[in-house]
Structure formats: C-alpha cells, structure tokens
C-alpha positions in Angstrom: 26.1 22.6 -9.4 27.6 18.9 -8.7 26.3 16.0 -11.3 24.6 13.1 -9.2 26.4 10.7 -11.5 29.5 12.0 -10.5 29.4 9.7 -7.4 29.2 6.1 -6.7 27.2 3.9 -4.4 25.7 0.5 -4.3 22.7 1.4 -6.3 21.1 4.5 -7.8 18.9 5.8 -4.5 22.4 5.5 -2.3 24.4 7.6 -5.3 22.4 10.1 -5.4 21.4 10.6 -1.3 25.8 10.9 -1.8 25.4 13.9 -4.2 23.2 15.4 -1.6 25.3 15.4 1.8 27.8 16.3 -0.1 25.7 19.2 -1.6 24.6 20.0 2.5 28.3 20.1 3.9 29.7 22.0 0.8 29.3 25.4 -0.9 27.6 23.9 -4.2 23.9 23.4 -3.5 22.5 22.4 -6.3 22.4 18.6 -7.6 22.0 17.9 -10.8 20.7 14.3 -12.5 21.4 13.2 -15.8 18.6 12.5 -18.7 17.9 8.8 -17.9 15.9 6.2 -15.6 17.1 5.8 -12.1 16.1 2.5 -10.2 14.8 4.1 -6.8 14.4 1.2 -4.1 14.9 3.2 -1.2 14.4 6.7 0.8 16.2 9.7 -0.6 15.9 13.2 2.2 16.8 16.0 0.0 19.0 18.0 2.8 18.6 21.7 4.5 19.9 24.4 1.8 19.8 22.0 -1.1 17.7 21.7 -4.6 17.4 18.8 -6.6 17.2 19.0 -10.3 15.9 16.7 -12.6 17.1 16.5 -16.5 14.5 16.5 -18.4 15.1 13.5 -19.2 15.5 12.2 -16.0 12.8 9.6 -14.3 13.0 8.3 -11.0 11.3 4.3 -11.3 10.6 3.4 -7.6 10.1 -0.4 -6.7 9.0 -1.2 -3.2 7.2 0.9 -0.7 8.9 3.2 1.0 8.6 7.4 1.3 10.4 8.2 -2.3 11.7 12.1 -1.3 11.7 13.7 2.1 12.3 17.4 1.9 13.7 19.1 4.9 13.7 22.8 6.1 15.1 25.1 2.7 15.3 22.2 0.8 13.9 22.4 -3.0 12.8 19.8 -5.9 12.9 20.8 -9.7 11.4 19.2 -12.6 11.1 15.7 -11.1 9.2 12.7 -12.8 8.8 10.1 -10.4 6.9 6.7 -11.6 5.4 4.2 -9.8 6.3 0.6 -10.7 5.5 -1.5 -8.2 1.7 -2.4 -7.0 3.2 -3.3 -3.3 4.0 0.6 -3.0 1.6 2.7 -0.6 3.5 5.5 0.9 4.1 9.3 0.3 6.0 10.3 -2.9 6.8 13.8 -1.3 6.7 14.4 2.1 7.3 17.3 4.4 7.3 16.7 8.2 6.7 19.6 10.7 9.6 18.5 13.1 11.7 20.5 10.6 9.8 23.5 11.5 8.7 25.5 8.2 7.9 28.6 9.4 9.8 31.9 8.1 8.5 33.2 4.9 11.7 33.5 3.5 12.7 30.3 3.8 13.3 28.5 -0.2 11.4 25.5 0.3 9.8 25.1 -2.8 8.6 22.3 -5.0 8.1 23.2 -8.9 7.5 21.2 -12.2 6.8 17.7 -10.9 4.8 14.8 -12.3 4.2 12.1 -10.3 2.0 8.8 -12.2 1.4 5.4 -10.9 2.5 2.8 -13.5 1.3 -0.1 -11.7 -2.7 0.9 -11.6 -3.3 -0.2 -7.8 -4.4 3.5 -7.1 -2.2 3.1 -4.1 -0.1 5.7 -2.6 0.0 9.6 -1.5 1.7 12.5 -3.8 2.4 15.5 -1.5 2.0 14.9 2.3 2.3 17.6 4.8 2.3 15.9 8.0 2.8 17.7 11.5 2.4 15.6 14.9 4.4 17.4 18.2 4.8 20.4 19.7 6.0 23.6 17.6 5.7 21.0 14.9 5.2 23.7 11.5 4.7 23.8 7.8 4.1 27.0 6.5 4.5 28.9 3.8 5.7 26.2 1.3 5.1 26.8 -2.3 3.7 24.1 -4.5 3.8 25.0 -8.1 3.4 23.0 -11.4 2.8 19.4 -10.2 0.8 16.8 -12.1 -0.6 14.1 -9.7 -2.2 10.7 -11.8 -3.2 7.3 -10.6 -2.7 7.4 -7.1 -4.9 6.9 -4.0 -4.9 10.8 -2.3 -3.4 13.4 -4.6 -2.4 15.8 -1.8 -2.7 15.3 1.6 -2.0 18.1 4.6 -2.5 16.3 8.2 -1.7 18.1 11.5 -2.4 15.6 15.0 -3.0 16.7 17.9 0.1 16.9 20.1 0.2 16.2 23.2 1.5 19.4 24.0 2.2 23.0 22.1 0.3 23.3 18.7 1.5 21.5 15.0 0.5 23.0 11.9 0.2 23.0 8.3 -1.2 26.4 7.3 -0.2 29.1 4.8 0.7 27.1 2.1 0.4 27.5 -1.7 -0.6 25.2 -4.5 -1.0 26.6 -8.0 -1.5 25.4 -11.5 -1.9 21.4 -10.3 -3.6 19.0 -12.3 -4.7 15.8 -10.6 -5.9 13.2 -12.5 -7.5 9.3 -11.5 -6.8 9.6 -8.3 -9.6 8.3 -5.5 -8.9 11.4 -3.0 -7.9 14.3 -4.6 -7.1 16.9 -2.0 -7.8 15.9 1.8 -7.0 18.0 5.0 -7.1 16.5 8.2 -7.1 18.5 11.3 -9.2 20.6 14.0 -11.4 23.2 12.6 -8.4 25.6 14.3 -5.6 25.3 17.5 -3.8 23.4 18.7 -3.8 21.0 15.2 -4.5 23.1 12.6 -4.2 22.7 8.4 -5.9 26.7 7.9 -4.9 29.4 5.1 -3.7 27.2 2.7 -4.9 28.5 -1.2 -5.3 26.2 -4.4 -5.7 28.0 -7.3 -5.8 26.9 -10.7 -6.9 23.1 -9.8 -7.6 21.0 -13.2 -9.3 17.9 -11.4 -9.8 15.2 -14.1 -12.4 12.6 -12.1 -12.5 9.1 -13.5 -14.3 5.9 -12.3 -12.3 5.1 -9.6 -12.3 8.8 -8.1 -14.6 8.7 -4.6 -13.5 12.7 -3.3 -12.5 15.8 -5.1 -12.3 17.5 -1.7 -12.3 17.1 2.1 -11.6 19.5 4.2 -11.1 20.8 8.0 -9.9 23.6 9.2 -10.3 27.4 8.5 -9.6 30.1 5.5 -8.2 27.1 3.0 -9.4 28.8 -0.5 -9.8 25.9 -3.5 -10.1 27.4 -7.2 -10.1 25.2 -10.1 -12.1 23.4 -12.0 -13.5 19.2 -11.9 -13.7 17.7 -15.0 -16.8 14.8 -16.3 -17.5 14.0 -12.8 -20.4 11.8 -14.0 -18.2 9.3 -14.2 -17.6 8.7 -11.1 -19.9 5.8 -9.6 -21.3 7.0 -6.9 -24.3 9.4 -6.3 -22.7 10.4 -2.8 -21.0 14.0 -1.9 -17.6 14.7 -3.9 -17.0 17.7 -1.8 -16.7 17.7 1.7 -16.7 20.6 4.5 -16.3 18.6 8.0 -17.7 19.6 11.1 -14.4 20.8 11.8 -13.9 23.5 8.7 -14.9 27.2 9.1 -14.6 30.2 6.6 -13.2 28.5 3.7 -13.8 28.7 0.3 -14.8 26.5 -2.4 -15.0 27.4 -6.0 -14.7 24.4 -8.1 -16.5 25.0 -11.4 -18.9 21.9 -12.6 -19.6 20.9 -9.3 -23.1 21.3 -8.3 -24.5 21.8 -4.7 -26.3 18.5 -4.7 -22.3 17.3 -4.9 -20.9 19.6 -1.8 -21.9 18.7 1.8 -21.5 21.8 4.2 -21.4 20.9 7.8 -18.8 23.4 8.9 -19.3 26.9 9.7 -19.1 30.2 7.4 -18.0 28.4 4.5 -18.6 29.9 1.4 -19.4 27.9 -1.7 -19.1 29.9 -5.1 -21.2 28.1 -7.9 -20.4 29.4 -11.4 
C-alpha cells in the first residue's frame, strides 16, 4: 500500500490522482489517505486494478462542480466521506461509465462504506451514477455496499441511452444496506423496459429511505426484474399528495417492497410488476 501524502502536486486532487497512476503502473495497488480534510477542486479517475482507501479520518471537501471520483473497470473505493461545500456543485459524486465495459463477474469493482452529504443545502447533485451510452457500453455486476446518501438532488441514479448501434446496459448490479436520507430523487432508473438500453436485474436490499420535505420520489423505475427492499421513513412529510413510487410504461417484472408505503403512493403502469405491501 502507497500513502497518498507521500506525493506532491499543485493541490490535494492532483497529489492524490499521482498516488493513483502510480498505483496503475506499479505492483502496489492500494492507496492509502491520511486522517484529515482534503480540498478537492477537481476530477480524480480512480485507475483499472486500483482501491482507494479512506482513513477514517479522512474527508474529501469538494468546491466547484465537477464529477468528484470516476471509477474505471476493477477499480475499488473504501471508506470514503465526501462533503459537499459548494452550492454551484451539480454533478455525479461517483460515477461509472459503461465505455469501460463492466461485464465479468469476477471483476473487483466494488464500492463499500461511503458517505456522501451535501454541506451546502442546494439539494443539488447525484451520488452514484451508472451511465451507459454506445455500443457494448456495460455495467454489470458492481457491488454497492454500505453507502449513506444525504442532501442531494438524486441519491442513485442508473441511466443506459439508446445507442445508435449494439446495446448499453446497466443491469445486474447490487446495492445493499444504503441509507438515503433528504434527497428529492432517491433511486431513479432510466432506460427501455428491456434491449437495446437496458437498466434490468439490479437488487436493493436493505434500503433505509429517510423522506423529508424536500423529497418529490422514493422510486422510479424502467426496465425489468430490478427488486427494491427496504423500508421509507415519515413520508407524510413530504408535500405533495402525488405518487412517490413510480413503475414507467417502460418497467416489467420488477419488484417493489418498500414498507410504509401505501398503494395510493405507487403508480403501476408497467407490466407484471409486483408490489408487496406489508
């Protein structure tokens, strides 16, 4: 394991995206940060074959509006706290892009024991974004575990665009044991109900939605065989009398069991989607 703060650069961002290629090109894989702030005001693309760790001490303080970490194919993030700071910032926190093609099931990509909070109280902003837009474009297979989502406009969001040719996807994937709290989307996919852009077989389990106020969706969703388990918490407080759970025209076979939420609060328009009420 190489220490981040081993390096030197013009600011904290450039020093640690250091660590990293050097990490990529050598035998060490593993970076390591130290238990303290870091000023993030750029990009950082955590490499192909290499993990991040955070201290537990370690914050990342972003100012500006920019995509914080970009993971690529086998790369990993551990124990990160990433705060928001600055009400001009409206981009992805994490973000996976299907050019880097996910697809083997024994490939490490992992993210595990992250919290991610806007400071700045804009709501602006996207925690986890899977996006896939080209042909053999693919994320699959990706494990999510342990991430707390607060403040934020969309919690997690999996899109996969039609390409102009081939298929791009964002299936298979696994989020467990995520708490989302004051955030106005919580979990949105946006796709075709199935090929050639498809976000299907992705599971949630263990969801603690905490709704507040500013929350407008717990869930929207396209696409087919996407399983959501969890529980929404004191969703009277949100303002508006509309749906909170949404099955597009474009979702089949999935299944929703959010506890608390009652069926006046779910519209169905999709096909063979099954909506457990406990």
């Amino acid at each position: 394991m190489i220490n981040a703060d081993d390096f030197s650069a013009q600011n904290d961002a450039a020093m640690i995206q250091e660590a990293i290629n050097f990490a990529a090109s050598n035998s060490v894989k593993s970076v390591q940060l130290m238990d303290r702030d870091y000023s993030i005001t750029q990009p950082i693309v955590i490499k192909e074959g290499v993990c991040l760790h955070f201290g537990y001490g370690s914050r990342f303080i972003i100012t500006g509006n920019f995509r914080v970490l970009e993971l690529e194919r086998n790369a990993s993030l551990i124990g990160a706290y990433i705060a928001i700071a600055d009400t001009k910032f409206n981009s992805p926190v994490i973000y996976l892009d299907g050019k880097n093609k996910f697809y083997n099931s024994w490939f490490r990509t992992q993210v595990k024991d992250v919290t991610i909070v806007n400071w700045s109280e804009t709501h602006k902003g996207t925690g986890i974004n899977l996006y896939s837009n080209g042909p053999g474009h693919e994320i699959s297979f990706v494990t999510f575990q342990n991430i707390k989502i607060v403040g934020l406009n969309t919690a997690i969001l999996l899109q996969a665009v039609t390409p102009q040719s081939g298929v791009s996807y964002a299936n298979g994937n696994t989020f467990s044991e995520l708490v989302i709290d004051d955030c106005v989307n919580c979990i949105r996919l946006l796709a075709g109900v199935t090929y050639p852009n498809d976000c299907s077989g992705n599971v949630f389990n263990n969801l603690q939605i905490q709704t507040s106020p500013s929350t407008v969706n717990v869930l929207s969703v396209t696409g087919q065989y996407n399983e959501f388990h969890g529980i929404a918490w004191d969703i009277t407080r949100i303002k508006h009398n509309k749906p909170i759970v949404i099955l597009t025209n474009n979702s089949s076979y999935n299944v929703v069991a959010l506890k608390t939420i009652p069926l006046n609060k779910i519209q169905n328009n999709g096909v063979g989607n099954k909506i457990e009420i406990i």
